[in-house]
C-alpha positions in Angstrom: 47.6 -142.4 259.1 49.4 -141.6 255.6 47.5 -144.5 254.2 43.9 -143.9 255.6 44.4 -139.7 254.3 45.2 -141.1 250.7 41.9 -143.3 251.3 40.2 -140.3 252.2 41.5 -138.1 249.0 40.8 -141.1 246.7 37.4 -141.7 247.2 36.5 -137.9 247.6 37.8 -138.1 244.0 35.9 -141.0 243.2 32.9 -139.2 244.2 33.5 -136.1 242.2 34.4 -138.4 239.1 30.8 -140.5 239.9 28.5 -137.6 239.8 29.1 -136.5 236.4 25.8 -135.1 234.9 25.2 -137.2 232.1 23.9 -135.3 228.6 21.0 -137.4 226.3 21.7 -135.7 222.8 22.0 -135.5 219.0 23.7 -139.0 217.4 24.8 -140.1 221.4 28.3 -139.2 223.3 29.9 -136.2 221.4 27.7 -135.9 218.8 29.7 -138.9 216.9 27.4 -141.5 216.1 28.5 -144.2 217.9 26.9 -145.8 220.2 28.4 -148.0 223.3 26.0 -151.5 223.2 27.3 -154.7 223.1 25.3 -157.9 222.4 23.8 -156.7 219.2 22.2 -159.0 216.4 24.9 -159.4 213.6 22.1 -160.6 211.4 18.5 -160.1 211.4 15.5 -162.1 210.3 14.2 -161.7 206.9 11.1 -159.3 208.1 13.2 -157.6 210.1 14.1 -157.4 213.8 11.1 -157.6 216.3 9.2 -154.7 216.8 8.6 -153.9 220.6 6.1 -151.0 220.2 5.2 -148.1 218.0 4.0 -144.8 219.0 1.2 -142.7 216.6 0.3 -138.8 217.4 3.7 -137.6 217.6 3.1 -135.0 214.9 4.7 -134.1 211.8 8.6 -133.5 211.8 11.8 -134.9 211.1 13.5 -134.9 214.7 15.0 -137.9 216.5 13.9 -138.9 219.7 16.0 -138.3 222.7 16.7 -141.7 224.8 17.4 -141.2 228.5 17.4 -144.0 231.3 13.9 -143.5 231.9 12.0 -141.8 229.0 11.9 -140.5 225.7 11.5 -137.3 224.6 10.8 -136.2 221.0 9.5 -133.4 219.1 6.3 -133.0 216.2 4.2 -130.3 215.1 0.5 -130.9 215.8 -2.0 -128.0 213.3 1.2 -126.2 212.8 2.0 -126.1 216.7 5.6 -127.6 217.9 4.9 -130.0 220.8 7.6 -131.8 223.1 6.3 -135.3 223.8 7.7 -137.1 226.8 6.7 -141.2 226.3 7.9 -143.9 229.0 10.0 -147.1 227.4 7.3 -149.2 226.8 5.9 -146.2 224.2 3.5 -145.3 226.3 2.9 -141.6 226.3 3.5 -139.3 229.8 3.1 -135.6 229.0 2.8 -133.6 225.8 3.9 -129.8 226.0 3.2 -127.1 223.4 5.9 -124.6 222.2 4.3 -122.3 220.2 4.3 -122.1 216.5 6.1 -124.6 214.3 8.1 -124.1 210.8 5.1 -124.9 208.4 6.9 -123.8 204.7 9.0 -125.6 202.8 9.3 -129.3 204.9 6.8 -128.3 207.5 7.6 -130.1 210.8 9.9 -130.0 213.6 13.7 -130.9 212.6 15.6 -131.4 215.7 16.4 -133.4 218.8 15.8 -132.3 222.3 19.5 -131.9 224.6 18.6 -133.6 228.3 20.7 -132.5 230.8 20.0 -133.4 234.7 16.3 -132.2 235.6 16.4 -129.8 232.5 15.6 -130.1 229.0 16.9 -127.9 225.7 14.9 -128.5 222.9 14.4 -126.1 220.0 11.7 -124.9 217.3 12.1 -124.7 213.3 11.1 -121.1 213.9 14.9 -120.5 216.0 12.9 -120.4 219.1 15.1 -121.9 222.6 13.4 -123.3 225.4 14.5 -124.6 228.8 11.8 -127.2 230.2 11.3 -129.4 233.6 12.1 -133.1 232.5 9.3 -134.5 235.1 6.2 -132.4 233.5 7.5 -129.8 230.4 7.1 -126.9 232.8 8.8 -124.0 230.8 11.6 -122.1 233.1 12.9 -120.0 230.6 13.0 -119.2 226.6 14.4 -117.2 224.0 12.8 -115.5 220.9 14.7 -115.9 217.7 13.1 -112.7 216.7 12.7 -110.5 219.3 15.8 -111.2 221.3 18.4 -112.0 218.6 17.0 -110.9 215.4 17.5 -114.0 214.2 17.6 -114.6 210.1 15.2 -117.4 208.7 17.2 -120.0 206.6 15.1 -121.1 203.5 14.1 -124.7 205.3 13.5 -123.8 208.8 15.9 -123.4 212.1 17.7 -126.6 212.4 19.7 -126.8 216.3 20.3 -129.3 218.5 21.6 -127.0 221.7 24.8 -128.0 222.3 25.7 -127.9 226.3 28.9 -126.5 228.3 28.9 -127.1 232.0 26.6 -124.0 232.7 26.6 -122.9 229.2 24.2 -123.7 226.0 24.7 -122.4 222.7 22.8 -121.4 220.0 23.4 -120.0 216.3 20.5 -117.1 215.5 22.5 -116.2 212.2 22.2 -112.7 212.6 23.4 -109.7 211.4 25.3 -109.0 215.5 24.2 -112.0 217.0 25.0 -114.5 214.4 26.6 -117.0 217.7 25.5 -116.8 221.1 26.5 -118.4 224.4 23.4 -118.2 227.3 23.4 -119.2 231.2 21.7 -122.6 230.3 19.9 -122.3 234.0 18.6 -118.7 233.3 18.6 -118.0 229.7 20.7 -114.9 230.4 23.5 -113.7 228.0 26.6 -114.3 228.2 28.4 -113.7 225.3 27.1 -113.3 221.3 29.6 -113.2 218.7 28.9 -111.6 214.4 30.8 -114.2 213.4 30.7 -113.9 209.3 27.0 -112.4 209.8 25.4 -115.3 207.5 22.0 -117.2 208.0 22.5 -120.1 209.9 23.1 -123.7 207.9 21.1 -125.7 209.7 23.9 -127.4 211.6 23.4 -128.9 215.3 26.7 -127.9 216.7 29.5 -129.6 217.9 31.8 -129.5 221.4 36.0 -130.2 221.0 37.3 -130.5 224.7 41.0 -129.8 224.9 42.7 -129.7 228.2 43.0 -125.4 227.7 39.5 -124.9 226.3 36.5 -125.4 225.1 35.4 -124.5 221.0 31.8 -124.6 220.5 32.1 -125.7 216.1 29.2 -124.7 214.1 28.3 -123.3 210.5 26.9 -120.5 209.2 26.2 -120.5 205.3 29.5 -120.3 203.9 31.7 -120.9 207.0 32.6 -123.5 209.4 33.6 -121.7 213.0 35.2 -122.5 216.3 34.8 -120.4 218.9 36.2 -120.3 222.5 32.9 -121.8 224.5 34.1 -119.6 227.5 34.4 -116.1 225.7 32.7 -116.5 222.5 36.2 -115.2 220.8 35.9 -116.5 217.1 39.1 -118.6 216.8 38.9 -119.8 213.0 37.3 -120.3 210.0 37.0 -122.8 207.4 35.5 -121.3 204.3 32.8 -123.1 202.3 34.3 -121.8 198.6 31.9 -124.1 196.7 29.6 -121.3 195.6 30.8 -118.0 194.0 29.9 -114.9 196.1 27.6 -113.2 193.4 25.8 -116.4 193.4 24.9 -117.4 197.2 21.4 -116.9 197.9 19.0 -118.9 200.6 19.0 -122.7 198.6 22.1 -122.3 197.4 25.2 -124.0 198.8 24.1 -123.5 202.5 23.5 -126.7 203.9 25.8 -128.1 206.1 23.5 -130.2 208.8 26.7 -132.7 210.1 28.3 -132.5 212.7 32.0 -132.7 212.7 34.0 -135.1 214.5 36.9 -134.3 216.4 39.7 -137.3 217.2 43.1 -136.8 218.3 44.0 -133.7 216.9 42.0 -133.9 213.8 38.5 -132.4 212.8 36.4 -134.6 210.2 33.6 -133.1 208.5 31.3 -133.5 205.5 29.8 -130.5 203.7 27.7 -131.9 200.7 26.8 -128.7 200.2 30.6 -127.1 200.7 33.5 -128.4 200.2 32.5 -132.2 200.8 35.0 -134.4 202.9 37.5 -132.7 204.6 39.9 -133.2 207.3 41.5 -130.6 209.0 44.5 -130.5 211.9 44.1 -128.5 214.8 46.4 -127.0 216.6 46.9 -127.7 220.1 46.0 -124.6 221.9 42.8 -124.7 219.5 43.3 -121.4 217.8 44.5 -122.7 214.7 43.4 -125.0 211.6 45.2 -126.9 208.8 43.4 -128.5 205.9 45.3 -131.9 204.7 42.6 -133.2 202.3 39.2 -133.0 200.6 37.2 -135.7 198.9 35.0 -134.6 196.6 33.5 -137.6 196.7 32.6 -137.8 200.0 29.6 -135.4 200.1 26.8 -135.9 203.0 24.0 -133.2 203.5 22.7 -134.5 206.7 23.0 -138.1 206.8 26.4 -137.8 209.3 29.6 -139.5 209.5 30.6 -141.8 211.7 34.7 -142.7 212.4 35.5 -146.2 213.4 39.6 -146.5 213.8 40.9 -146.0 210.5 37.3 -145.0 208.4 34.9 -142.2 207.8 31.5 -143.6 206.8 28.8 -141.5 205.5 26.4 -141.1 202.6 26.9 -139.8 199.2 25.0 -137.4 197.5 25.9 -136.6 194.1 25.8 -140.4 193.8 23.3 -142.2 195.8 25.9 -144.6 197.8 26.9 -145.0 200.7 30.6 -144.7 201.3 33.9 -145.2 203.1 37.1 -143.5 203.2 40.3 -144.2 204.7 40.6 -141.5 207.1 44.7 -141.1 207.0 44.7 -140.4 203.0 41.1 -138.8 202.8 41.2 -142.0 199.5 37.4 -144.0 198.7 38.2 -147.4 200.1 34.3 -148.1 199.1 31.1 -148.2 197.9 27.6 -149.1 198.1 24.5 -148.5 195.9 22.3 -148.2 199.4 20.7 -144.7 197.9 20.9 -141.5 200.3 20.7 -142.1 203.9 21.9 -141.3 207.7 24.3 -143.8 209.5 25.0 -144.8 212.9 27.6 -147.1 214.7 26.9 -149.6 217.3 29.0 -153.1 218.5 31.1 -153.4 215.7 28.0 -152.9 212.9 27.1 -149.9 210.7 23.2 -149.3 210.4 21.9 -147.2 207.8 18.5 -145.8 206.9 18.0 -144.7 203.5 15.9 -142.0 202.4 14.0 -144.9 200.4 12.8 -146.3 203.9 14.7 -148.9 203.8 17.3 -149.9 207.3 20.2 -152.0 206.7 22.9 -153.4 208.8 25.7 -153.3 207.4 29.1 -155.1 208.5 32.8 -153.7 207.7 36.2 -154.6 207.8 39.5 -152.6 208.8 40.4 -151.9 205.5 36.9 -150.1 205.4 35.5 -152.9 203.1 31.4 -152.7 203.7 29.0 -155.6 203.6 25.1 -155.4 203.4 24.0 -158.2 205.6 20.3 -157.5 206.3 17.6 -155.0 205.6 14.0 -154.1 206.1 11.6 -151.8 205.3 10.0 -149.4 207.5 6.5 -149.6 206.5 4.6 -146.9 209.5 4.8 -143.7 209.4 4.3 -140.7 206.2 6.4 -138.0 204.3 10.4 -138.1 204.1 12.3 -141.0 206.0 15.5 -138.4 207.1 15.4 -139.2 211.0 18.4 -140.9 212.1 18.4 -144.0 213.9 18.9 -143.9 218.1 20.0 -147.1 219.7 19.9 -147.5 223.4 19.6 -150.6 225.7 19.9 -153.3 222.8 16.8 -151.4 221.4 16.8 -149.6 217.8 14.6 -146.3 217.8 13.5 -145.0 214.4 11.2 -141.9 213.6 8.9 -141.7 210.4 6.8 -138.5 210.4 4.1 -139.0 212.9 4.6 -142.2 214.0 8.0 -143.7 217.0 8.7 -147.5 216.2 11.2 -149.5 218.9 12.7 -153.2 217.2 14.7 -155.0 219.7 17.8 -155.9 218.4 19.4 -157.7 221.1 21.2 -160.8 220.7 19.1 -163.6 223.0 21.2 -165.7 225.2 
């Protein structure tokens, strides 16, 4: 009897465990880069890996597609409108949904990646604007006005988000005045907490979750600070101050972009700050409510290409110097160097693929002294306008964005 009630008890667990709600989002599980294939080319041909399908009509923009089991969603701005676009895996399309205007100044286009969660989908505007859609046909069930309901503060390039998602909870970052941080009932849209925070302009940052076992901190930036804040209460916990720029000298342009994400592992957060104060790794205490800085690297200075961490290593692109870099991760020291121009990198079986700003993708192969190798390249030759969408792979397929146009290269090592 003792044996068949443990039975019982175990697989009730089991099934609790099992039906964890997976979340599609921005750079893949925790927002770190890294993606869990296996089977991946280590070299590809000389014209580069296969290409499965390409997709046109997706608008202008900058977003990456969101992969889920089934479908892919992905943002574009079509005569200035911002449109969702859900397309099946074989690139063809299944609905579009429009979302009202889209950021049409300076780098007109949409700039972020949709959050899928369950039947729902988060996806946001480069005018601030939140909206909660049905994944089967776009059907809007709620949204939020970055104007109207948080007087929300324009950066100088557009709102730049990727809602970040907390059981029932999805954040966002207005970068106002009182509502600088906010916390919303990601089923109803309904307020739950906002916080002033340092009352800055947002910094175009998509937001970051740290899970310890006695809370959650929803990290973010505003223009001069990096922030944790308690995801259940919205209490600011800490701050890490950007002190790059002089106060009588910030302005909108200056100093103020900070579009990583950090990356928390083992008691440590990792961030780049091109823009602030470049690579830095911090300690965190932990109950969560305190911070430690044990190194910078100047050196190691990334706009919004992201970092990746593989053991030992922090990867990521340079941009006072147009490399692509590593550093050893215990010492915050270069271990190296190469001239691959500005870029964004991801991580995927054991290989680093990077997509410079010059259009050109590499793969890339390292060691665990964080010793890089180029091993093969190609040029992405579809698409218009700036190549800063980062590489998705999912399913032994690589997914890359250029302006208007979704291209899929199947990268799967055949048997």
């Amino acid at each position: 009897m003792k044996n068949l009630y443990l039975l019982f008890i175990g697989l009730i667990a089991f099934s609790c465990g099992s039906n964890k709600t997976e979340i599609y989002q921005w750079r893949g599980e925790d927002r770190k880069g890294i993606f869990n294939e296996s089977n991946l080319l280590k070299e590809w041909p000389e014209e580069g890996p296969a290409e499965l399908w390409y997709v046109e009509g997706i608008g202008d923009g900058f977003g990456t597609p969101t992969i889920t089991d089934n479908e892919i969603f992905i943002t574009g701005a079509i005569d200035s409108t911002a449109t969702l676009f859900c397309i099946y895996l074989n690139g063809q399309k299944k609905w579009e949904v429009s979302l009202g205007k889209e950021w049409v100044s300076s780098y007109p286009g949409s700039r972020s990646q949709p959050t899928v969660v369950g039947d729902l989908i988060y996806v946001g505007s480069g005018m601030g604007n939140l909206f909660c859609l049905k994944r089967s046909n776009g059907e809007l069930v709620w949204e939020k006005r970055f104007v109207e309901d948080f007087n929300g503060i324009y950066p100088r390039f557009g709102h730049s988000e990727a809602p970040v998602i907390d059981g029932d909870k999805v954040f966002w970052t207005p970068g106002g005045k009182e509502y600088n941080v906010v916390g919303l009932n990601r089923f109803s849209g309904e307020l739950l907490w906002s916080n002033a925070g340092h009352s800055e302009r947002s910094a175009y940052n998509p937001g970051t979750l740290i899970k310890l076992p006695t809370r959650h901190i929803f990290v973010t930036f505003s223009a001069y600070n990096m922030m944790g804040f308690d995801a259940e209460t919205g209490e600011l916990l800490w701050t890490h101050a950007q002190d790059n720029v002089p106060i009588d000298k910030r302005q909108p342009g200056m100093g103020d972009t900070h579009s990583n994400c950090v990356i928390y592992d083992s008691g440590y957060i990792y961030y780049a700050a091109g823009d602030g104060n470049c690579g830095v790794k911090l300690q965190l205490s932990e109950d969560g409510t305190a911070i430690q800085e044990v190194w910078r690297n100047t050196g190691f200075d990334s706009y919004m290409g992201g970092i990746v961490k593989i053991d030992d290593h922090l990867y990521g692109s340079a941009t006072s110097k147009k490399f692509f870099r590593s550093i050893d991760a215990i010492s915050g020291e270069l271990s190296d160097s190469l001239k691959l121009g500005w870029g964004a990198v991801i991580a995927a079986d054991d290989m680093l693929y990077y997509y410079g700003q010059n259009g050109t993708l590499s793969l890339v192969a390292f060691d665990n002294a964080g010793k890089m190798k180029p091993v093969s390249d190609f040029k992405i030759s579809r698409g218009t306008k700036e190549h800063f969408s980062h590489p998705i792979i999912k399913n032994g397929i690589l997914y890359q964005r250029h302006g208007e146009v979704l291209m899929a290269f199947d990268i799967k090592e055949k048997a």
